[in-house]
Backbone as JSON Lines, residues from 0, in Angstrom:
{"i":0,"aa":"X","n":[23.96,-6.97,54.66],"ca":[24.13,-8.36,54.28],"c":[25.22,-8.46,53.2]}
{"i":1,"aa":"X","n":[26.24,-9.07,53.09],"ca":[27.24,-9.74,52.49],"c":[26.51,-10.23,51.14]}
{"i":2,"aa":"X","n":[26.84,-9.67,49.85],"ca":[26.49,-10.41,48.8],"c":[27.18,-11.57,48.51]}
{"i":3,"aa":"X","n":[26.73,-12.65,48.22],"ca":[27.37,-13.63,47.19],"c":[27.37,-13.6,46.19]}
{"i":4,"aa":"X","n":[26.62,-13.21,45.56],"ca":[26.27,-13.33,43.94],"c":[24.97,-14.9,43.64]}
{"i":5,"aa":"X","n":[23.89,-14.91,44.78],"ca":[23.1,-15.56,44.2],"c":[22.01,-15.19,44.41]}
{"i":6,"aa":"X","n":[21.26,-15.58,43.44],"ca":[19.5,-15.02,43.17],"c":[18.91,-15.24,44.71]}
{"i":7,"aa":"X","n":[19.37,-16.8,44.54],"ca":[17.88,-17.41,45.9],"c":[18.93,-17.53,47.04]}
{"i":8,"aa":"X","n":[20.26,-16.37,47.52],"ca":[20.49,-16.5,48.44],"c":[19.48,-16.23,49.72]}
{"i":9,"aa":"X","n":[19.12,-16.69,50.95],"ca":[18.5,-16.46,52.0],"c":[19.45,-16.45,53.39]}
{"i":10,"aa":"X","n":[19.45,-16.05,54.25],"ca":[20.33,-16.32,55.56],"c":[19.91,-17.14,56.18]}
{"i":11,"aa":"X","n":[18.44,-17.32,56.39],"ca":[17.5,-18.18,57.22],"c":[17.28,-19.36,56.43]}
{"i":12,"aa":"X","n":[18.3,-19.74,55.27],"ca":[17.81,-20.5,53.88],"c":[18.9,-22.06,54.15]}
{"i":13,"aa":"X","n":[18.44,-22.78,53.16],"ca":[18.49,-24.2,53.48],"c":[20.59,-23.76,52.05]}
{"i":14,"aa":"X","n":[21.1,-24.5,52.19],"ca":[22.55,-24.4,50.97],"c":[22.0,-25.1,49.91]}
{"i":15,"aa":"X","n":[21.05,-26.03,50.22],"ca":[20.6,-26.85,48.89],"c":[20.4,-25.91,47.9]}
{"i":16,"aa":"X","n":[19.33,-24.37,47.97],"ca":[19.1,-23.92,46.77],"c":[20.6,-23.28,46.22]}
{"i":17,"aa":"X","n":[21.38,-23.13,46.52],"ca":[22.8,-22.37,45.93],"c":[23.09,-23.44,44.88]}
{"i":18,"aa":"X","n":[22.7,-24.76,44.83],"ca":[23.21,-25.74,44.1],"c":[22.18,-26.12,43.04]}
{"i":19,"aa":"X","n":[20.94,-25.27,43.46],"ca":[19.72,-25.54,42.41],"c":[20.24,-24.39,41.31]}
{"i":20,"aa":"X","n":[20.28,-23.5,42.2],"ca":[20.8,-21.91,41.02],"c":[21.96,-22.41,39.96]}
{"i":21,"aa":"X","n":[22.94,-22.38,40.77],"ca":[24.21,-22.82,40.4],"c":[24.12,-24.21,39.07]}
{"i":22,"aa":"X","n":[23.42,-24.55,39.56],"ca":[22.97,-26.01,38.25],"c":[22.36,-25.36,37.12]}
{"i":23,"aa":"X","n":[21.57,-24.38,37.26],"ca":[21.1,-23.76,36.19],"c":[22.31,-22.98,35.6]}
{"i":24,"aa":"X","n":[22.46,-22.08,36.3],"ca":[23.95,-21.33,36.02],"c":[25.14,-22.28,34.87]}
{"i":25,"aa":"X","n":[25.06,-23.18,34.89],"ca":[26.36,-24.08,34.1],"c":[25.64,-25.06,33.23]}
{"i":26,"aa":"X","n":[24.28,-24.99,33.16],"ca":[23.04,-26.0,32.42],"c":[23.88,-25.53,30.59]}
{"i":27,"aa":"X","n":[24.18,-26.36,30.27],"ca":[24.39,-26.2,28.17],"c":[22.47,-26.02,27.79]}
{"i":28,"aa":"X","n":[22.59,-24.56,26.89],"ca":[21.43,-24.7,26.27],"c":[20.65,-25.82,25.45]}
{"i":29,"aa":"X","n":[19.67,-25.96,26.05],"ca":[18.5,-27.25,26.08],"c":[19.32,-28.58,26.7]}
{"i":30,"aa":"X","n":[19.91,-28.32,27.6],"ca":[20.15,-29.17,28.62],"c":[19.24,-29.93,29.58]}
{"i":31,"aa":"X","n":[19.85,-31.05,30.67],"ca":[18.49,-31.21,31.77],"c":[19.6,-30.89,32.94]}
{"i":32,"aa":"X","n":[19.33,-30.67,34.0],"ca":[19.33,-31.06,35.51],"c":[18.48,-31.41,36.62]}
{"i":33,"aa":"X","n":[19.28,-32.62,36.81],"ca":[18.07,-33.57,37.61],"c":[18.48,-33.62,39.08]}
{"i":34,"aa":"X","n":[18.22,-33.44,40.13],"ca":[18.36,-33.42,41.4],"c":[17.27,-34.28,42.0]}
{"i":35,"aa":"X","n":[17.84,-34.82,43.24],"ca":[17.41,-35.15,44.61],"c":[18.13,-34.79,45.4]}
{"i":36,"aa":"X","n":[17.17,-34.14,46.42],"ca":[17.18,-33.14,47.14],"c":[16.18,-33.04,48.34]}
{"i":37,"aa":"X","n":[16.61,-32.0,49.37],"ca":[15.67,-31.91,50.15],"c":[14.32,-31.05,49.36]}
{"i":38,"aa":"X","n":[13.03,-31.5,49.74],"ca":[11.53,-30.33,49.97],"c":[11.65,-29.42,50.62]}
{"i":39,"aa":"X","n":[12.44,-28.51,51.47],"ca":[12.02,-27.4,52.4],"c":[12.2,-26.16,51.49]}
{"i":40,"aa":"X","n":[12.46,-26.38,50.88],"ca":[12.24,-24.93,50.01],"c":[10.92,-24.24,49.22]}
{"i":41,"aa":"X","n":[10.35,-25.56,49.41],"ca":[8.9,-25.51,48.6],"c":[8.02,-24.9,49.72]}
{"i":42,"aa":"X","n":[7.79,-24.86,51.2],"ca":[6.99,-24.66,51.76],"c":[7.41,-23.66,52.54]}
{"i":43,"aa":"X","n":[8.55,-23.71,52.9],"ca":[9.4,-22.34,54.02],"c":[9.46,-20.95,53.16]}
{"i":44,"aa":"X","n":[9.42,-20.43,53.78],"ca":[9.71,-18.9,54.14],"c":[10.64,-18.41,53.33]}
{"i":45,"aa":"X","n":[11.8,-19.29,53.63],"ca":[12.99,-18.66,53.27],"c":[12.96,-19.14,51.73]}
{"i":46,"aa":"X","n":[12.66,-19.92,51.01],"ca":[12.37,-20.51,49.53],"c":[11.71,-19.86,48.84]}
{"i":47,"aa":"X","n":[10.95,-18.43,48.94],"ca":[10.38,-17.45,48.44],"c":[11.71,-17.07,47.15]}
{"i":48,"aa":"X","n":[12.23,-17.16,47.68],"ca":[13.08,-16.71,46.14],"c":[13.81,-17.41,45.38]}
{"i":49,"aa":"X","n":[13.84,-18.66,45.73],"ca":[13.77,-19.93,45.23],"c":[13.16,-20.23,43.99]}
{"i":50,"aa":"X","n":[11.36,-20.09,44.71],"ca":[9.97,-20.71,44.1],"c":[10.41,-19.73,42.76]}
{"i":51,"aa":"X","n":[10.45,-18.14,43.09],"ca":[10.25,-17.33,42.26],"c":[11.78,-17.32,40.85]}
{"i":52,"aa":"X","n":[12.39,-18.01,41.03],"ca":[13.86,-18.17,40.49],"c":[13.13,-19.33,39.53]}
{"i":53,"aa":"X","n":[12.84,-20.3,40.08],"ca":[12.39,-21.41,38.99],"c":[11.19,-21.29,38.19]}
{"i":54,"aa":"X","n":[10.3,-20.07,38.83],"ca":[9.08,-19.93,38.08],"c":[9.4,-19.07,37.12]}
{"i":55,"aa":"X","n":[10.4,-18.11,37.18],"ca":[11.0,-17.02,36.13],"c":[11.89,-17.46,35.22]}
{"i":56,"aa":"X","n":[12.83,-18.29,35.65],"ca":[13.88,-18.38,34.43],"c":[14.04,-19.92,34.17]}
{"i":57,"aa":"X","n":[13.39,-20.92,35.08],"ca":[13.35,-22.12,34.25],"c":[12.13,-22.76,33.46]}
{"i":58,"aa":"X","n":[12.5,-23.91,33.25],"ca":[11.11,-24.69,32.62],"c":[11.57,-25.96,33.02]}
{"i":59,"aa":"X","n":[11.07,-26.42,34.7],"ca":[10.69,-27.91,35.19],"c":[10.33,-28.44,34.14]}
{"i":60,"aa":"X","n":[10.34,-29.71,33.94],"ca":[9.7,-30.59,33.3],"c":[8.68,-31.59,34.65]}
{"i":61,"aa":"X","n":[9.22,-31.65,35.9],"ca":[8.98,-32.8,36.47],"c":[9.62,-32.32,38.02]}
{"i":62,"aa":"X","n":[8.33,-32.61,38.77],"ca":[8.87,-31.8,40.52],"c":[8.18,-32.92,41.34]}
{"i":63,"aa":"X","n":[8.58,-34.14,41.69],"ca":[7.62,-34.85,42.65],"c":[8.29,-34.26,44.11]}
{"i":64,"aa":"X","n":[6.98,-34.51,44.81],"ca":[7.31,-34.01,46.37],"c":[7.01,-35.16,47.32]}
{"i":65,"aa":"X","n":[7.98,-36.68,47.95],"ca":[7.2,-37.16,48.16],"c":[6.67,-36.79,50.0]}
{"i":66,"aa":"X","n":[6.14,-35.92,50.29],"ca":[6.12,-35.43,51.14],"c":[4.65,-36.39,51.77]}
């Protein structure tokens, strides 16, 4: 597999998370980033390293799903 250089790259994966990472990546300390966005990362397969990217190195304030 071809590296890019991202955490929650996936092959089987949605491009939205490259732009979740990437937002963190350029965030100014005690910054916010706020997105709307697609949900499929929360429940698929391929969002496993996603879930685990935001549970490790951020701090959500606020995740509605209106699913």
């Amino acid at each position: 597999m071809k590296k890019i250089g991202y955490e929650t790259y996936a092959t089987t994966g949605d491009l939205y998370v490259l732009f979740y990472e990437n937002g963190y990546r350029i965030l100014k300390q005690k910054g916010n980033v706020n997105l709307i966005t697609s949900n499929k990362w929360i429940n698929a397969s391929y969002g496993t390293k996603t879930r685990n990217f935001f549970a490790k190195k951020t701090n959500p304030k606020l995740l509605i799903d209106f699913a």
